[in-house]
C-alpha positions in Angstrom: -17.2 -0.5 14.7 -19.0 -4.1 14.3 -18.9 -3.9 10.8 -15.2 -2.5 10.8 -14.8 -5.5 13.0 -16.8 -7.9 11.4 -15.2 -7.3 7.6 -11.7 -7.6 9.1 -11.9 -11.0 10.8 -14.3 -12.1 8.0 -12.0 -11.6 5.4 -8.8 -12.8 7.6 -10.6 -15.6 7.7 -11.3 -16.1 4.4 -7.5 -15.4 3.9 -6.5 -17.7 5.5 -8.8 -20.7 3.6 -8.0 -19.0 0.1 -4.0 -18.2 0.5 -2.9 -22.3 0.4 -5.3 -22.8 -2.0 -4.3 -20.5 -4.5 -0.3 -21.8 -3.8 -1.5 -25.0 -4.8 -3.3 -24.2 -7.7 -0.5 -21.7 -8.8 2.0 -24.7 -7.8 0.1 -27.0 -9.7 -0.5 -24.6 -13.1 3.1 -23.6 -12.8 2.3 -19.8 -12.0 5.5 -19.2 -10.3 8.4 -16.5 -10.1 11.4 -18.0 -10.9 14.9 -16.8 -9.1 17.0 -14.5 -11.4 19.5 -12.1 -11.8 17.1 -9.4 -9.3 15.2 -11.8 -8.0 16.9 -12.5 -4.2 15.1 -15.8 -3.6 16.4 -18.8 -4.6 13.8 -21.5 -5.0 10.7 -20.9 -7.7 7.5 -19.1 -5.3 3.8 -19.2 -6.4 3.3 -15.6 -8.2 -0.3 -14.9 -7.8 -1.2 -15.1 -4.1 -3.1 -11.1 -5.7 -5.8 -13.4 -5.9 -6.6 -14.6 -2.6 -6.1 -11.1 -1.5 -8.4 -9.4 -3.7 -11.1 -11.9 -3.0 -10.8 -12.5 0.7 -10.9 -8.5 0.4 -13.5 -7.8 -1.4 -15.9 -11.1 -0.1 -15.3 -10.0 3.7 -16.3 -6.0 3.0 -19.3 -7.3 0.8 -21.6 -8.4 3.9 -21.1 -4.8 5.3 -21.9 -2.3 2.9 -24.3 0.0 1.9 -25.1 1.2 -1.3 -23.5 4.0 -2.6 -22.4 4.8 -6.2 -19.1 6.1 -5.2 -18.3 2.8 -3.4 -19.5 0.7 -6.6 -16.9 2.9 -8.9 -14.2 1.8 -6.7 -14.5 -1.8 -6.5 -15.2 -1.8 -10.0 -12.1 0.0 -10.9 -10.4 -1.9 -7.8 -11.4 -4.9 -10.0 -9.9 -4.0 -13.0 -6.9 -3.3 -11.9 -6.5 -6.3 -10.4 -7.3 -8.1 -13.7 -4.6 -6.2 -15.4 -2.2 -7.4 -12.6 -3.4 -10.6 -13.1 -2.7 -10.8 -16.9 0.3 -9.6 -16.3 1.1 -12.6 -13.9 0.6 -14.5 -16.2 2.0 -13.5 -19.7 4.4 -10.4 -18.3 2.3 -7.6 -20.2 4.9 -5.2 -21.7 5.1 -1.5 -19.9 2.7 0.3 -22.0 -0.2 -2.2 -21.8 0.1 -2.0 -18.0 0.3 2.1 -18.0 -2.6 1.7 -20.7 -4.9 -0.6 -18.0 -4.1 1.7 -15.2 -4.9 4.7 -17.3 -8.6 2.9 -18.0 -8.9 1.9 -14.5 -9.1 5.5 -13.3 -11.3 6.3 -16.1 -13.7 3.9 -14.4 -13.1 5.7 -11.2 -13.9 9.2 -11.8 -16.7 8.2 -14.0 -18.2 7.5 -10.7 -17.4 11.2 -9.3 -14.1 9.4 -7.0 -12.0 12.6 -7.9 -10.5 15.3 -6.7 -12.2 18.0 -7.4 -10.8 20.8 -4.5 -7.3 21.7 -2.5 -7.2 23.4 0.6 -5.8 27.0 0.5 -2.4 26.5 1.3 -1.8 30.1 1.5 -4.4 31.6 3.5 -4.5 28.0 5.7 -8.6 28.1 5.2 -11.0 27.5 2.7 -10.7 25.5 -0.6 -9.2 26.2 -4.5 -11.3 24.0 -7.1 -9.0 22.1 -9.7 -11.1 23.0 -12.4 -9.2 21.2 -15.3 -6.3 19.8 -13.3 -9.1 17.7 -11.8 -8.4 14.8 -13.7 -4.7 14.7 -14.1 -4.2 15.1 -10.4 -6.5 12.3 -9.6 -4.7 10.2 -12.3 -1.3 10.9 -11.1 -1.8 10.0 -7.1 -4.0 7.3 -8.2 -1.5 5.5 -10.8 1.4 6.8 -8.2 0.4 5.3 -5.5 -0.6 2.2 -7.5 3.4 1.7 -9.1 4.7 2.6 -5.4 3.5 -0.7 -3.8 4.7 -2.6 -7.0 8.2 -1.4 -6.8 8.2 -1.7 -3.5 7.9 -5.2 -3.7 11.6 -7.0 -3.3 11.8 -8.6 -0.1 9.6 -11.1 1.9 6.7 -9.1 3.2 8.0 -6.1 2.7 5.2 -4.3 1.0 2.2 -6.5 2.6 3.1 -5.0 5.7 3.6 -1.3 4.4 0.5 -1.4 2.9 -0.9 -3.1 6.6 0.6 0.1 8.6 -0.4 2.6 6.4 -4.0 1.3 6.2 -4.4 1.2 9.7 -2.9 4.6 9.8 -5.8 6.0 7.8 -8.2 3.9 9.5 -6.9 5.5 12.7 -7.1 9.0 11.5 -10.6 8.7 10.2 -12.1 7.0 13.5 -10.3 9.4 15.6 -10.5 12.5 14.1 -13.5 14.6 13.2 -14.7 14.2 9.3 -17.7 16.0 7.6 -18.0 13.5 4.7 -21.3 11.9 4.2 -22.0 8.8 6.5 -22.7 6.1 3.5 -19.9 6.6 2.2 -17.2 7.0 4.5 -18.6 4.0 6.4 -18.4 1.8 3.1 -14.8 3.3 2.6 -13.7 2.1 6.5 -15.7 -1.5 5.8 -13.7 -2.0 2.8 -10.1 -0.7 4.6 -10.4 -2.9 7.2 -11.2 -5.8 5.1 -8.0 -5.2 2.8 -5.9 -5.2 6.2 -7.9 -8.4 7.2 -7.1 -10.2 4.0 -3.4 -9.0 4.4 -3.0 -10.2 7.6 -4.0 -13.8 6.1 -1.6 -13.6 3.6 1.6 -12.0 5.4 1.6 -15.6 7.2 2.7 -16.9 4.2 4.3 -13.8 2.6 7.2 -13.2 5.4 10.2 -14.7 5.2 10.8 -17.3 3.8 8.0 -16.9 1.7 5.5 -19.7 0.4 3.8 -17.1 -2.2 4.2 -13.5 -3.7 1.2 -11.1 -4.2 2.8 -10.5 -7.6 1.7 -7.4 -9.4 -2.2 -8.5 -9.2 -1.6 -7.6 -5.7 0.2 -5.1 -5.7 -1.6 -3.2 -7.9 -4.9 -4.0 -6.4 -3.2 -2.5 -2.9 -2.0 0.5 -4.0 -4.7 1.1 -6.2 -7.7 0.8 -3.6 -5.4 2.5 -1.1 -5.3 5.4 -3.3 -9.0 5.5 -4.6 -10.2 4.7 -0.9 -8.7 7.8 0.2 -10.1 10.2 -1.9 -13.3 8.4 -2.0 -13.7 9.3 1.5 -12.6 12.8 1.5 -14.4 15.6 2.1 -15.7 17.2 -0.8 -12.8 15.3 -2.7 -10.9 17.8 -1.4 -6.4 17.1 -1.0 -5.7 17.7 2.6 -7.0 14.2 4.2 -7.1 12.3 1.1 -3.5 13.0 -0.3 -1.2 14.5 2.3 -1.9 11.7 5.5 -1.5 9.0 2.5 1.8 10.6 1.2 3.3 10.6 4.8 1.8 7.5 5.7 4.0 6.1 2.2 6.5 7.9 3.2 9.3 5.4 3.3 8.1 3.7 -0.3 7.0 7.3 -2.2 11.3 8.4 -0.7 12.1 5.0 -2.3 10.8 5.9 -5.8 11.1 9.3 -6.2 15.2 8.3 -5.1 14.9 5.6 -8.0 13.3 8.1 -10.4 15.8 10.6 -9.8 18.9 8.2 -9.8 17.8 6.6 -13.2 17.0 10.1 -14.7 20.7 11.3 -14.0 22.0 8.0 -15.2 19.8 8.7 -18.5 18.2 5.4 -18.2 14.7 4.5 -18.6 12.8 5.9 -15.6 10.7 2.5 -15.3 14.5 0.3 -16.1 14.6 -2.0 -13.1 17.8 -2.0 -10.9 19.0 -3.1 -7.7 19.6 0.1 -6.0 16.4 0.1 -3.8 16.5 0.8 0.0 16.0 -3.2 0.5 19.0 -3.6 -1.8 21.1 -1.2 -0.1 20.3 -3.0 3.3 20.8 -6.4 2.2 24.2 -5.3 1.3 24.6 -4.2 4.9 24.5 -7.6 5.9 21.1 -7.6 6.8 18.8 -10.8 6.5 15.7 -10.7 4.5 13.6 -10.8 8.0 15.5 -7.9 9.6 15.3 -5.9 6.4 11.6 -6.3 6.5 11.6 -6.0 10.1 13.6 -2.8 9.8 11.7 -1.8 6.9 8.1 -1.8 8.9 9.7 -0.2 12.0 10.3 3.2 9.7 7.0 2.8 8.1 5.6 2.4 11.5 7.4 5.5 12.6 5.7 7.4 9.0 2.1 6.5 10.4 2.7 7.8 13.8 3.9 11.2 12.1 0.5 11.0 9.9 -1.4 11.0 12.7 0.4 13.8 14.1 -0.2 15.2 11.3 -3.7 15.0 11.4 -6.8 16.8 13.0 -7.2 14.8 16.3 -8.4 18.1 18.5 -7.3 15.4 21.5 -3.9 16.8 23.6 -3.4 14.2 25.9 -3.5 11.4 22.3 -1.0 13.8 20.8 1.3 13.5 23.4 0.7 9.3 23.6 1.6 9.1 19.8 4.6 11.6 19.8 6.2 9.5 23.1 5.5 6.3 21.0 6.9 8.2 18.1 9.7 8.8 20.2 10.4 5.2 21.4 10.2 3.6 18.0 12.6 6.0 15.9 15.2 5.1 19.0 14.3 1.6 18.2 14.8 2.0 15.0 18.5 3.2 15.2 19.2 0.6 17.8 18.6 -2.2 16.1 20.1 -0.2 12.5 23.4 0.1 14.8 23.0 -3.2 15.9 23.0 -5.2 12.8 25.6 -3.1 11.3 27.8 -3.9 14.2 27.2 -7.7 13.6 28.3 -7.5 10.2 31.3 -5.8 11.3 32.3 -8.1 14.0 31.7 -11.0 12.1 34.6 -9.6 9.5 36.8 -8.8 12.1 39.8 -11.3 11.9 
């Protein structure tokens, strides 16, 4: 717990030093998003605030870590990825390139045996199935998956800094409070380096909500859902899909609904599957009448409400925790249709003659 500790306020701190930095820098290079047809700002925003995540990130877990090869494959990937995000900041990389960097990125990974290699038994409840020779494409698809879910995900101040935030924690909670066989190196380096991600993000959602002073652009994004995904099945046991994939997918749930949604609506459309559009849940809320602060603030509440149903979900073997989490569970979906009901109503009123 000190080193959980220490790696999250470390890199908070560091955060907070290297998030107005990199503004200015961006400000003064010119590296920013300019407002457009889907873009919903309105003023030109520093694009690259990916880099002060990934380095308060990755400098606040350093301190704290052992060595293990596992935990070297994913930083190393982690880092590639957030090169390719980077490059892509900077000179808008066409779709393949970024498909092709992704693609290389997990190469790195399961060259260092972060795979999954096993699924539990679905049908008999016990025991595990090995992959064999889907091995590799199922690793490659929740990896690169998860990876384009934060990206598209990102369209409204904070929005997916703090979905990334909750379903971090989520998996941080699961793992400290539920029993785990998978060896101690490694599963300690994987909580070290969570915790520091969430500490960096903390930094940077001060600047990130709205109104926003800087984006993550895809360099963070990518670098977020990439080490998400590769975090969790680096600390699974015996790599196997239960922990790693299903407490992840629920803990997503309100981003992996958005884009499998998208998928489906462009795919009846017949339009590109990777065609942009403004037909997101965001969108759709904005359109409500809803500001960008209570669509964020919205947004989290149901993401919120996904990570208390992961941990549900999950193994706790603790009744009297169960039955905390499903009364906050509880609390916070009737919060969420409250304050759903009571923007709406706003909106109405205010068109009423």
């Amino acid at each position: 717990m000190k080193a959980l500790i220490g790696a999250f306020f470390l890199a908070w701190m560091l955060g907070l030093l290297l998030v107005p930095m990199v503004r200015r820098m961006a400000i003064k290079l010119g590296l920013v998003d300019r407002p457009g047809s889907r873009k919903i700002h309105r003023h030109p925003v520093p694009r690259i605030g990916g880099l002060a995540i990934y380095t308060a990130g990755i400098m606040g877990a350093l301190p704290f870590l052992s060595d293990d090869i596992k935990t070297t494959g994913v930083m190393l990937a982690g880092t590639f990825i957030f090169l390719v995000g980077l490059i892509d900041d900077l000179i808008d990389l066409p779709a393949k390139v970024k498909l092709a960097g992704q693609i290389l990125a997990c190469i790195i990974l399961v060259s260092f045996q972060v795979r999954i290699d096993f699924v539990t038994d679905f049908i008999t409840g016990k025991g595990l199935v090995a992959l064999g020779l889907l091995t590799l494409p199922l690793t490659f698809a929740w990896v690169i998956g998860l990876t384009n879910t934060v990206n598209l995900v990102d369209g409204v101040d904070g929005l997916a800094g703090g979905i990334v935030f909750i379903a971090l924690a989520t998996l941080i909670g699961v793992r400290l409070l539920s029993h785990h066989t998978q060896d101690a190196v490694v599963i300690g380096n994987v909580l070290v380096l969570t915790a520091a991600i969430m500490g960096a993000l903390l930094a940077f959602l001060r600047y990130n909500v709205h109104p926003a002073s800087i984006f993550m652009g895809d360099s963070g994004a990518y670098f977020l859902g990439f080490m998400t995904s590769a975090l969790s099945v680096a600390g699974a046991a015996k790599g196997t899909i239960l922990l790693p994939l299903v407490i992840p997918l629920i803990a997503f749930g309100l981003p992996v609904l958005d884009v499998v949604f998208a998928i489906l609506r462009r795919f009846f459309r017949k339009v590109p599957i990777f065609q942009a559009d403004k037909e997101h849940l965001h969108h759709h809320l904005l359109r409500l009448g809803f500001s960008q602060a209570d669509t964020t603030r919205f947004m989290w509440m149901v993401s919120s409400c996904f990570g208390l149903l992961a941990l549900l979900m999950a193994d706790l073997r603790h009744r009297g925790l169960e039955a905390a989490i499903l009364a906050a569970l509880v609390l916070l979906i009737a919060a969420c249709v409250v304050f759903f009901v009571n923007r709406t109503h706003d909106k109405t009123s205010r068109h009423l003659p």
